[in-house]
PAKOL-593519 format. One line per field, with one value per residue (C-alpha): x, y, z; chain. Coordinates in steps of 0.25 Angstrom, whole numbers, plus 5000, padded with zeros to 4 digits. Layout:
px	[X|...]
py	[Y|...]
pz	[Z|...]
pagu	[A|...]
REM end
This chain:
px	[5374|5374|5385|5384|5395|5395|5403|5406|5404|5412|5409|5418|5416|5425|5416|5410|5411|5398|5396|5388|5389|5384|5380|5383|5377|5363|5363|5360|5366|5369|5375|5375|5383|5390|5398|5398|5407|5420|5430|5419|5416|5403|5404|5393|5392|5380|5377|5364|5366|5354|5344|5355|5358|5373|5378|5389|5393|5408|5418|5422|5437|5441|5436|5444|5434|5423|5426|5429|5414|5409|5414|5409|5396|5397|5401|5391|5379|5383|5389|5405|5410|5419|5406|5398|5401|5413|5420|5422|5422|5417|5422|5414|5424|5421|5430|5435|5444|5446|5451|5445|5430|5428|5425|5441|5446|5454|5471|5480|5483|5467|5468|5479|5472|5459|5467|5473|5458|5455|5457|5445|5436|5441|5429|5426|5437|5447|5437|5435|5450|5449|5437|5445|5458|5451|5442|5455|5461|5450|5444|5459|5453|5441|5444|5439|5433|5432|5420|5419|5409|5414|5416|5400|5403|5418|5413|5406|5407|5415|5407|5400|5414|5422|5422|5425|5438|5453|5456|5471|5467|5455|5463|5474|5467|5456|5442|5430|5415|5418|5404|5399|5390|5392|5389|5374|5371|5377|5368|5357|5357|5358|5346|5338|5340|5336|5324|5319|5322|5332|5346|5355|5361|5346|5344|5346|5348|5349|5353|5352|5359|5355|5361|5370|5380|5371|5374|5365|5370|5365|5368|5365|5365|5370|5382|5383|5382|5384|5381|5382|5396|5409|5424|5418|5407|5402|5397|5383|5371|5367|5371|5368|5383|5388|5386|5386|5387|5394|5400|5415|5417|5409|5422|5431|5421|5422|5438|5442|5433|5428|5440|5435|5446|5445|5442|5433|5425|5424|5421|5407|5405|5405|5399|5393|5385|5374|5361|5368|5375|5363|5351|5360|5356|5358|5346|5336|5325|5328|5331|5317|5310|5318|5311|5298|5300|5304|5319|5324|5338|5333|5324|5335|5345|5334|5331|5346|5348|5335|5339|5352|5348|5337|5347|5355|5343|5340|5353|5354|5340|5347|5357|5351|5341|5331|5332|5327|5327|5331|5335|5334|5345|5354|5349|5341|5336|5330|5323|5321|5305|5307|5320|5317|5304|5311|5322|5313|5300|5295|5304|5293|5295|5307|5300|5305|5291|5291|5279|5277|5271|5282|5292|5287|5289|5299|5302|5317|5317|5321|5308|5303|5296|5292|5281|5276|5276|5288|5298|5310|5308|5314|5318|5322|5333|5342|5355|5366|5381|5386|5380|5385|5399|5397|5393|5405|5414|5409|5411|5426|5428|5422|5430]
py	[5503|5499|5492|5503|5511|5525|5537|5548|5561|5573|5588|5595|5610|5618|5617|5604|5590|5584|5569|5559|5543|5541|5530|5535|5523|5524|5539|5537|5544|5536|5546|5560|5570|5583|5589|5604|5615|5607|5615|5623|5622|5616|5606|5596|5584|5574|5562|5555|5541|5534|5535|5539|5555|5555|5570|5576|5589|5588|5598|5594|5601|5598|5592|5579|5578|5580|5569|5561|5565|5561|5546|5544|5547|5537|5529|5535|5533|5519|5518|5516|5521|5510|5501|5510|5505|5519|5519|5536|5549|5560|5575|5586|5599|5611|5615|5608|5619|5617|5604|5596|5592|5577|5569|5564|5555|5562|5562|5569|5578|5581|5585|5596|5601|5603|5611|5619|5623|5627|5643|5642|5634|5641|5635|5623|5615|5616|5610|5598|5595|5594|5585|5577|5574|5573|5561|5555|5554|5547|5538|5535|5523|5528|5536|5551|5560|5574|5579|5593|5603|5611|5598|5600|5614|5612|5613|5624|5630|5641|5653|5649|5644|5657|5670|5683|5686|5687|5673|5672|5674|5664|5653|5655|5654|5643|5653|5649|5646|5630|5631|5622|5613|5604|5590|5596|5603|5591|5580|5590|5593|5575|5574|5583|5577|5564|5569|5575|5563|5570|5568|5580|5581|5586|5596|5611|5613|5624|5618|5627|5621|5630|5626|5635|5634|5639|5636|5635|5628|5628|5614|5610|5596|5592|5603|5613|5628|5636|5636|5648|5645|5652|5650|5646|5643|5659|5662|5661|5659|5667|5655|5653|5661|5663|5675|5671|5681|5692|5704|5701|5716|5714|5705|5717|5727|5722|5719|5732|5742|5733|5726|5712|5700|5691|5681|5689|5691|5677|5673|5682|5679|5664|5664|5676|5678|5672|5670|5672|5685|5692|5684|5678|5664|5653|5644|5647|5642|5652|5661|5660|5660|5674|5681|5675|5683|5695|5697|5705|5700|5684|5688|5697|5684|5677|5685|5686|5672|5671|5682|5675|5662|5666|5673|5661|5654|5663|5663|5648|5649|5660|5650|5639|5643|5630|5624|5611|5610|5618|5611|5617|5610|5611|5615|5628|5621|5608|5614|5629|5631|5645|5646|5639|5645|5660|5656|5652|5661|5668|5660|5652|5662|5655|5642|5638|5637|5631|5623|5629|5616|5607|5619|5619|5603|5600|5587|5580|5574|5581|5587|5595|5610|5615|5616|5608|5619|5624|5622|5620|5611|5613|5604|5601|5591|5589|5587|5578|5582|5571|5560|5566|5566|5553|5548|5556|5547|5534|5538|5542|5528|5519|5524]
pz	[5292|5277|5270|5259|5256|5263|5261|5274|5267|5276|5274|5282|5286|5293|5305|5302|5296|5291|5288|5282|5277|5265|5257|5242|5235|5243|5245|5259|5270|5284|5292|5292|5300|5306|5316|5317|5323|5324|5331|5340|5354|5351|5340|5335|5329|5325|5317|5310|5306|5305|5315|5324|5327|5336|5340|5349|5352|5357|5352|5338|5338|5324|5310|5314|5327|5319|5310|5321|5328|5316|5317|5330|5329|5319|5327|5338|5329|5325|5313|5312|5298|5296|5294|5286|5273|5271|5257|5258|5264|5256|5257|5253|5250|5245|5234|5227|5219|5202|5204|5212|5208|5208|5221|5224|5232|5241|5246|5251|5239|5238|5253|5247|5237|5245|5254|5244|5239|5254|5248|5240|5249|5262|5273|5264|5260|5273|5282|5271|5270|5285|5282|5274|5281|5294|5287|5278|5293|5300|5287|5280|5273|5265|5251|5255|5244|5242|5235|5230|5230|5219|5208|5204|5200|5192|5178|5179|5167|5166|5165|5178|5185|5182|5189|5181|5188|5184|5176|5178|5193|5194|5187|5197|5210|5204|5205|5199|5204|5209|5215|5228|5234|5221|5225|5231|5217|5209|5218|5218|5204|5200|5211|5205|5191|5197|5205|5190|5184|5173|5171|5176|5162|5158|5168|5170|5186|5198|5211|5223|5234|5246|5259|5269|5257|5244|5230|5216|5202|5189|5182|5169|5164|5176|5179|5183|5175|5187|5202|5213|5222|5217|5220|5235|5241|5243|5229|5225|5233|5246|5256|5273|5276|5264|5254|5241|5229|5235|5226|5228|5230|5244|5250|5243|5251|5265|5265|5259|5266|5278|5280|5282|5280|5267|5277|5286|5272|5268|5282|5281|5267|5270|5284|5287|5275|5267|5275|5286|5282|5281|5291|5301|5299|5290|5294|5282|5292|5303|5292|5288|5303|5303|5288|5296|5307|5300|5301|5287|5288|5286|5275|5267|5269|5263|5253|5252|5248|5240|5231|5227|5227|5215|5206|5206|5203|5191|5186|5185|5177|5167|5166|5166|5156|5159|5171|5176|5191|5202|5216|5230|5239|5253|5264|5262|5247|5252|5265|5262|5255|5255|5249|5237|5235|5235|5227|5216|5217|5204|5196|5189|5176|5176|5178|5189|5200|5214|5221|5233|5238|5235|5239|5253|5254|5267|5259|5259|5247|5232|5227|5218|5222|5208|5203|5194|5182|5185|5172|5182|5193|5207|5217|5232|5231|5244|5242|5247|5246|5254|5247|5233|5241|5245|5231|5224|5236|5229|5215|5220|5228|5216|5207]
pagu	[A|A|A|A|A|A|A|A|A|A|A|A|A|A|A|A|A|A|A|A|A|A|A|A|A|A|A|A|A|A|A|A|A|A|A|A|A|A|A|A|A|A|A|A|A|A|A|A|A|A|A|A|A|A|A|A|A|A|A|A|A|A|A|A|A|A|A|A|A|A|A|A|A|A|A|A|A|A|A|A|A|A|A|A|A|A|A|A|A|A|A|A|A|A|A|A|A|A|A|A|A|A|A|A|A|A|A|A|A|A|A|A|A|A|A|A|A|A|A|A|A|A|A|A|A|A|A|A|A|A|A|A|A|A|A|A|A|A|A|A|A|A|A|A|A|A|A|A|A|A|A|A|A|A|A|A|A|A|A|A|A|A|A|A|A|A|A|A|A|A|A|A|A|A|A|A|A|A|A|A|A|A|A|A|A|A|A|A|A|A|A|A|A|A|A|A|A|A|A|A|A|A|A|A|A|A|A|A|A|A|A|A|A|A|A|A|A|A|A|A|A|A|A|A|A|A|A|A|A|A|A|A|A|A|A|A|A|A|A|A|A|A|A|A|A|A|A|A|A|A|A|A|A|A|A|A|A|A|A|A|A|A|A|A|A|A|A|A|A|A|A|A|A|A|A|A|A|A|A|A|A|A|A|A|A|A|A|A|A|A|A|A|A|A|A|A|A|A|A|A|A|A|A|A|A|A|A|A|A|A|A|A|A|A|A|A|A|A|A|A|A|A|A|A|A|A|A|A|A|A|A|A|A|A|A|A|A|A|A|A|A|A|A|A|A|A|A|A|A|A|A|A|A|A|A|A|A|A|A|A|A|A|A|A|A|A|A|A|A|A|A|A|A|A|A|A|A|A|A|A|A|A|A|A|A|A|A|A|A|A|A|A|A|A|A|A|A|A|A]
REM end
């Protein structure tokens, strides 16, 4: 193993902990890895360090045995982390709440306050403080850093962060649009510059992360004007189980008159929504083998998603007024032609024009898929949350 630093980034779910090492100076990625379904019968765990693929599939009771998995398939593939060169471990957490924004090095008294924010990120944020006590305990000696998905969004200005509802009320219980996925539509935003050649401060910019999670911004100058997620993670964008914008009238609806719980309601909302709500799948590759074959409900979840996703588009270009570049990224952004294509057909009035050509590529790498006449360019740029966290880790230890 290299002798160059390296941060272990953790993303903790509430039935997952997924990990990779990380060197921030180089940007590349030694090791990366998950293990899923922690606390069920069948649990799974699996590991690529190298050349070298290591798996299990032993029950995995807890989030402390996960990250104890984790280490011995380190150990397992070769590489012990006490010789890799480890001067952090990075924590993605969701929310980061009004006061909590820049990377921080994280205690006790951060602990707390995570936990008090659990109410407004109530899958998110639990399973990350677990995440992080569980590493504190096994890695006492290295600095741990928490790094937010909301801090991207926290100067939004005002007229995109505030909700038209009761002031006195929204000030007291903290509710405003924080907005998600962040570190992807920052890093996505700077490695679009830099693939154009521009500074981000000269740019007019739609990002469109699109993964199981599904999220767009509107950044100017390098911030961001607006973007799609809310208060939580639910607003906005049709996403793989969640609903997105959804007339708040509809959660009145179902517990007045069809008596559903709150928490049955946000339990369907969040899980049993979205692409899956309405085509019973997630996968956008099976989704598609289904339209082929003719089945309605996978084409009206298609078009579903396609329909919202477009008028998000077309609000950012009102608001926008010119835009520069638009990215595709995530999952369903970087590997999904057809997506991209639909969600910007018959826009070239409003000069934004694919190449079908490029479009179709399979290729990895950031590209362009515009066509050449087309006044607003649109890229494929893949993104890469954890090295972002890995490189927001640095920044913290150096200082």
């Amino acid at each position: 193993m290299s002798a160059e630093r390296t941060v272990l980034v953790l993303n903790s779910g509430s039935s997952s902990v997924k990990f990779q090492l990380i060197q921030p100076d180089s940007g590349a990625s030694l090791a990366d890895g998950v293990v899923e379904r922690i606390g069920e019968e069948s649990s799974s765990a699996s590991l690529t360090l190298g050349e070298r693929e290591v798996s299990r599939d032993d029950k995995v009771a807890d989030h402390e045995a996960a990250l104890r998995t984790a280490f011995e398939l380190f150990e397992e593939a070769g590489a012990q982390l006490g010789s890799v060169g480890l001067v952090a471990v990075g924590h993605r957490v969701v929310h980061g709440g009004p006061d909590l924004y820049r990377p921080t090095l994280i205690d006790d008294a951060l602990v707390a306050e995570l936990e008090e924010l659990a109410p407004m990120a109530p899958l998110h944020n639990p399973p990350a403080v677990l995440g992080i006590n569980v590493a504190r305990k096994a890695l006492p000696d290295l600095p741990h850093v928490a790094v937010f998905d909301t801090a991207f969004f926290h100067d939004l200005p005002p007229a995109a962060a505030t909700y038209a509802i009761d002031r006195d009320i929204a000030e007291q219980w903290h509710i405003r649009r924080y907005g998600f996925h962040g570190t992807s539509h920052q890093y996505v935003s700077e490695q679009a510059a830099a693939f154009l050649g521009a500074a981000p401060e000269s740019l007019n910019q739609i990002v469109l992360h699109l993964g199981n999670g599904a999220s767009a911004s509107a950044i100017v100058g390098g911030r961001p004007v607006d973007t799609s997620m809310g208060l939580t993670p639910m607003e906005g964008l049709v996403m793989g189980t969640r609903s997105g914008d959804i007339d708040p009238g509809v959660v009145m609806y179902l517990w007045r008159t069809a008596g559903m719980s709150v928490e049955d309601i946000e339990t369907m909302l969040n899980k049993r929504a979205g692409v899956r709500g309405l085509g019973g799948e997630v996968d956008f590759r099976v989704l598609h083998e289904r339209i082929e074959s003719g089945d309605e409900q996978a084409q009206l979840a298609y078009d579903v998603y396609i329909h919202r996703l477009r008028k998000y588009i077309g609000a950012y270009l009102a608001l926008l007024g010119t835009t520069d570049v638009i990215s595709f990224t995530a999952g369903v952004g970087e590997n999904d032609a057809a997506v991209r294509r639909d969600a910007l057909s018959g826009l070239a009035p409003l000069g934004v024009e694919l190449d079908e050509h490029l479009n179709a590529s399979p290729a990895k790498a950031a590209r362009r898929i515009s066509a050449d006449r087309s006044p607003t360019t649109v890229l494929v740029v893949p993104t890469n949350e954890e090295l972002a966290i890995a490189r927001a880790c640095v920044q913290v230890v150096d200082e």
